[in-house]
C-alpha positions, 0 to 999 in steps of 0.5 A: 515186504520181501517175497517169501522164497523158500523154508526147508527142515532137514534132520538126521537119523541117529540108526538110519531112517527105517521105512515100512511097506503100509497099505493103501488107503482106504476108508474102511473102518478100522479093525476092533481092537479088545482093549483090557485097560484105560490109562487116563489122567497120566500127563505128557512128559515126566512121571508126577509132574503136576500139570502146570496152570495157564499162568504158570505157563504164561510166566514161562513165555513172559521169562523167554521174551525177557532175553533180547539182544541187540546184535546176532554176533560177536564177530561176524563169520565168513562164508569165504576163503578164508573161513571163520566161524565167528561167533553169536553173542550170548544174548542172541543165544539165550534167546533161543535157548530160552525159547527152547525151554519154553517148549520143554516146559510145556511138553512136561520136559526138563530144561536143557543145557546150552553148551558153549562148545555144542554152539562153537561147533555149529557155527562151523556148521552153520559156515559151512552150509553158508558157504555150498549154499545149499541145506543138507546135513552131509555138505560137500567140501568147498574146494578152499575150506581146510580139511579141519574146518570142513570136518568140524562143520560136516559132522555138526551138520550130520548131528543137528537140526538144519534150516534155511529161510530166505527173504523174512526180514528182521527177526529171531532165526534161532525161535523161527527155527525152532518154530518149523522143527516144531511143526514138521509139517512138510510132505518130507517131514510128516512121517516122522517128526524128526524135528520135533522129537528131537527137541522133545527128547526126554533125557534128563539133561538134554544138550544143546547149541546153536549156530547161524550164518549167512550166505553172499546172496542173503540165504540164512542157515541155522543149525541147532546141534541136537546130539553127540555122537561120542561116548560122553553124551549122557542118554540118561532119560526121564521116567515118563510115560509118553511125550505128546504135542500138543502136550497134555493139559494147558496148551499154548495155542500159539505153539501149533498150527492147523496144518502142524500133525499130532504126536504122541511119543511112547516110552519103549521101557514101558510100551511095546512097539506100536503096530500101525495095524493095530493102532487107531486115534480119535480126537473129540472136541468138547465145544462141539461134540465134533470127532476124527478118528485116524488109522493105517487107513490115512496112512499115505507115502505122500502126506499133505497138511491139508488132508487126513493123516496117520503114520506110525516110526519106530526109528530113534529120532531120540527115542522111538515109538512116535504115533503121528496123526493128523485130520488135516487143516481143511478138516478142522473146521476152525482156524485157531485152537480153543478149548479142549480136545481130547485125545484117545489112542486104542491098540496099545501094548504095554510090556507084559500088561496087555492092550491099553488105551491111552487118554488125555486132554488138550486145553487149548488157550491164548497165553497173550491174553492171560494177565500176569500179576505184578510184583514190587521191590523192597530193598535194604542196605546199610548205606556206604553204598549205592544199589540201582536199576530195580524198577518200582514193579515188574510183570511174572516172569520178568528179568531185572538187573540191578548194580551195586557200588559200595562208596569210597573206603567200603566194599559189598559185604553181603547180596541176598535176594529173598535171603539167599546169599549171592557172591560178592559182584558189582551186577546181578539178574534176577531170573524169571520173577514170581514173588515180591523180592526183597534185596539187602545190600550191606556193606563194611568198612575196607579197613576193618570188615566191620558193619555198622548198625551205629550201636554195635559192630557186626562181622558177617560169615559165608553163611550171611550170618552176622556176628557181634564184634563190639560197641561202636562206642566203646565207652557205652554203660547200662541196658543193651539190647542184641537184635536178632536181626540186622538188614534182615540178616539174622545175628547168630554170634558174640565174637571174640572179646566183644564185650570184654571189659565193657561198661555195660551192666546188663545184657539181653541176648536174643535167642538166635543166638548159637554161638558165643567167642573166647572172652565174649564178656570177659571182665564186663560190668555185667551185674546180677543174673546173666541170662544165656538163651537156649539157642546157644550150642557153643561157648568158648573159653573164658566167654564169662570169665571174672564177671565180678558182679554176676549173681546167677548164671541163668540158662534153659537147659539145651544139648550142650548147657544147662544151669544148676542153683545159678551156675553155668555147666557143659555137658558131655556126650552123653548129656552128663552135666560133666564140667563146671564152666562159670561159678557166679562170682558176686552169689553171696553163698559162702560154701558150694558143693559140685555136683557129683557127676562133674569131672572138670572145673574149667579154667577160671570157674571159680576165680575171683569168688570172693565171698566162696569160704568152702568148696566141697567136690565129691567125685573120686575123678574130679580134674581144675583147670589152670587158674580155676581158683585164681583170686580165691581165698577158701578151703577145699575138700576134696578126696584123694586122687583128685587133679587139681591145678596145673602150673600153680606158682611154685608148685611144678607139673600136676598137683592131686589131693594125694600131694596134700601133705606136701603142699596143702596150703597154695597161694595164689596171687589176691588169694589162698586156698586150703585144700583139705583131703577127705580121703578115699573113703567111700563114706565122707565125714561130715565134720573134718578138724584141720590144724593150722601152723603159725605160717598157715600150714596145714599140720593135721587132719582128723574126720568125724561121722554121724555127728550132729549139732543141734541150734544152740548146742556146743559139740567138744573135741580132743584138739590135743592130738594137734600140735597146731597153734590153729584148729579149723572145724568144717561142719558138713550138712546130710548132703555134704555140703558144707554149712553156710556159716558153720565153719568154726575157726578156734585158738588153741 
């Protein structure tokens, strides 16, 4: 075994080192100090966190070991003429710096942020001490080293914490650093535990790098820069209320030694700047009752781990108002930590609230011995493609990384782990585990981006949702079921002209569905109720247009839809039932009337509704779409001012009800429609006589009120008026709709 030589710590202070005169020694009691509250039960760190369980915190331990590496550099540096910082390989740095988050986390901390310019940056630190050989945050200049180079180390140097160690053979330098910063416990370090504090800074996004090379004769320095000095270092903190080591709560004993002093960081927001005169520490162990009170008595300008210690530093090694204490490592009486201990600080001052004493509790236990539960693997794919390297089981914490290789003629569609969507690569890792994870893998065809369930063909969104893009067999008849999910992705969607034309004669939509594409189910064999779920909160045009053997469109009413007697309507934003998207075209009624609130009939709502003989629409601002009769044969009452189609063959430009007289009678290709003007009356007739030339058109209108026709009664009417070959009477009902099968046609 090679003989230890030396370990030394330095560290910078950001304002200077701030010393003050302290009395000697003494074994007095301390002064009494009133105390008018106890804060008790506030953890070490950030505000509101929960004190983490023992397991928790074995996760964490068991997720920084997971970070091996198999080389310190990617290119090695020299500490000679000419000079090269090289650089470390990013295994060996997420080594440290999950080692570093580890400490974090137990002191109740966020994690940080390794920078990739912070680790450039010490590198030229690390060369540099490398090269003079000697630790010290302000190296000279080697008289071959360029002024840039020398410049770059030199104020990394003054910026980091520094270490040297000579002779321990192969281990991780950047967490055996870390290690000695942590402790702090040297004659030259006790009285501020710079080290530690600045590890233990409690920004929001503390900021980290590291750097480490090698001098000619074997000594090994280690610089982790620790803050910036330029305007964009964020010191945006955390609200806590203190910082201590051995922090509140669980406490990994593994993490302090005998000889390593106590800290307690207070936050100078919240507290005055504790006076060491006033300030007294007593630590009780609850296993045995044993107890150490430390105070400006222990204070000492020549501080030994093995005896009592106390101190009191006020300068910014990150933040200020560090309380340290210490009863030495002969005094402890044991030679390892267990159990609780609890901390009590008297002579605290809060701002504006008076003195406090401040109380905690330290559990102390062996992380090692706790067992971390194992947790399994389910992965899911479509085939088309290979996943690999995913072991049957993994402890709590453990990283894996698995491949995923589409075959020839496929490519990776989508990646979810436990249902998040990752992007599209051919490695993953999946970080810190602590649940049973399910992966799913699918993949599409290259050509066409379909995915495949072998009855239908899916298109999959950013979102990692799926949509319906077609049969596989085109030809496919009957019964068809939607999933509501595929490969545990769910299917929101029937995309454009999915089904249009299809032999399938019903459909059973599953109610993830919230969108529906243009011409979705357009001229499909569908037959008898169309069942739309509520989810749905899209249609798009001509979705359900000349479904020719639809008897009843059925839907729950939503935000956006609802059906009324078995048809299909929007809303408006008002939630107005205001358009009139999809008449059932096989309903065997023969006269409808439109709701009154309805303002639009949308395109081809009506077309090819072949047992529809009358149509009646009510509303004054009513406007048809192009082609919303398209295939049609009826008659249509409507009042003046209302918009019928637009671009009907022949007829130019917008056609209303107050051009009936020059066009009352349009035809329409398999088709004809009469559009007969109620007028603008606001009281509508309930029977209306039309008279119809030998070609159809219409050449007179007469309105008739308050009649009434009882069964089996005969009503007559002057049909002279009309110097018309034919007479058509329209009998409407009480509610103005036109009476099923009272449409009366006569010679005259």
């Amino acid at each position: 075994m090679k003989k230890v030589l030396k370990t030394l710590l330095l560290l910078v202070v950001m304002t200077g080192v701030w010393c003050m005169s302290m009395p000697s020694a003494s074994a007095e009691t301390p002064a009494e100090v009133e105390v008018q509250s106890v804060v008790s039960g506030i953890p070490s760190g950030q505000t509101g966190r929960a004190l983490p369980e023992k397991l928790d915190i074995a996760i964490e331990r068991n997720y920084a070991k997971q970070f091996t590496y198999d080389s310190v550099y990617e290119t090695m540096p020299s500490v000679t003429a000419p000079y090269a910082t090289g650089a470390l390989t990013d295994e060996y740095l997420q080594s440290g710096f999950a080692h570093f988050n580890y400490i974090r986390y137990v002191a109740g901390l966020p994690s940080g942020t390794l920078v990739p310019e912070w680790n450039e940056l010490s590198q030229y630190g690390a060369v540099l001490l490398a090269a003079n050989d000697m630790l010290t945050h302000y190296p000279a200049k080697p008289a071959d080293m360029q002024d840039d180079f020398y410049e770059m180390g030199r104020e990394t140097t003054a910026s980091s914490n520094i270490s040297y160690s000579y002779g321990y053979g192969p281990q991780n330098f950047l967490i055996f650093s870390m290690a000695g910063c942590m402790s702090d416990n040297s004659s030259s370090n006790m009285p501020m535990l710079g080290h530690r504090r600045w590890l233990l800074n409690p920004l929001v996004n503390m900021q980290i790098g590291f750097g480490e090379a090698v001098a000619e004769r074997g000594s090994r320095y280690v610089v982790t820069k620790v803050f910036n000095s330029g305007s964009s270092w964020d010191k945006t903190y955390v609200d806590y209320q203190y910082v201590a080591w051995p922090a509140s709560g669980n406490f990994p004993s593994e993490l302090i030694t005998m000889q390593d002093p106590w800290s307690v960081t207070l936050n100078p927001e919240e507290y005055e700047r504790p006076n060491i005169n006033q300030i007294s520490v007593t630590i009780t162990r609850s296993s045995d009752g044993a107890s150490w009170t430390l105070d400006q008595s222990d204070y000492t300008t020549s501080p030994k781990n093995t005896a009592p210690y106390f101190n009191v530093n006020t300068s910014n090694y990150g933040v200020a108002n560090c309380i340290i204490f210490h009863p030495g490592q002969k005094n402890w009486g044991t030679d390892s930590f267990d159990g609780t201990y609890n901390v009590t600080i008297s002579g605290i001052t809060k701002k504006g609230g008076g003195n406090v004493t401040l109380s905690y509790d330290v559990d102390f236990f062996d992380v090692s011995s706790v067992t971390l539960p194992e947790y399994s693997f389910d992965v899911v794919t479509n085939g088309a493609g290979t996943v690999s390297g995913i072991p049957e089981s993994v402890t709590a914490g453990s990283n894996v990384t698995f491949s995923v290789v589409p075959d020839d003629g496929y490519e990776t569609a989508s990646v979810r782990i436990n249902g998040e969507a990752q992007p599209i690569k051919t490695s993953y890792t999946i970080e810190r585990i602590t649940q049973d994870t399910e992966i799913t893998v699918l993949f599409q065809d290259a050509s066409t981006g379909f995915i495949s369930d072998g009855v239908l063909f899916y298109s999959i969104g950013t979102d990692g949702e799926l949509t319906v893009a077609g049969l596989v067999n085109e030809s496919m008849s009957g019964a068809l079921t939607i999933p509501s999910e595929y490969a545990g992705l769910p299917v929101t969607a029937i995309g454009e002209n999915a089904f249009e034309a299809s032999a399938i004669t019903s459909v059973r939509l599953p109610d993830t569905i919230k969108f529906i594409g243009s011409n979705a189910f357009r001229s499909s064999s569908i037959t008898g109720k169309m069942t739309i779920p509520s989810s749905v909160t899209a249609i798009e045009d001509y979705a359900f247009s000349y479904m020719r053997s639809v008897t009843e469109f059925d839907m729950e009413e939503n935000e956006n839809y609802l059906c009324m007697d078995g048809v299909l309507f929007g809303k408006d934003a008002n939630g107005t039932p205001s358009t009139l998207m999809n008449y059932p075209l096989a309903s065997d009624r023969h006269a409808y009337a439109v709701p009154g609130d309805v303002t639009l009939l949308f395109c081809t709502s009506f077309a090819d509704a072949k047992n529809l003989k009358a149509l009646y629409v009510p509303g004054y601002q009513v406007r048809a779409m192009t082609y919303t009769f398209y295939g049609c044969n009826l008659n249509l009452f409507g009042r003046t001012g209302t918009q019928l189609q637009e671009q009907l063959p022949d007829i130019p430009g917008t056609v209303s009800f107050s051009d009936i007289e020059k066009a009352p009678i349009l035809a329409l290709e398999y088709g004809m429609v009469r559009y007969i003007n109620l007028g603008s009356s606001s009281v509508t007739p309930n029977l209306v006589m039309a008279g119809y030339g030998d070609a159809g058109k219409m050449t007179g209108i007469r309105h008739f009120e308050d009649v009434t026709v009882d069964e089996n009664s005969v009503v007559f009417f002057d049909a002279q008026k009309f110097e018309a070959p034919f007479i058509k009477f329209f009998l409407l009902d009480k509610e103005l709709v036109p009476l099923q099968g009272a449409i009366i046609s006569a010679e005259h």
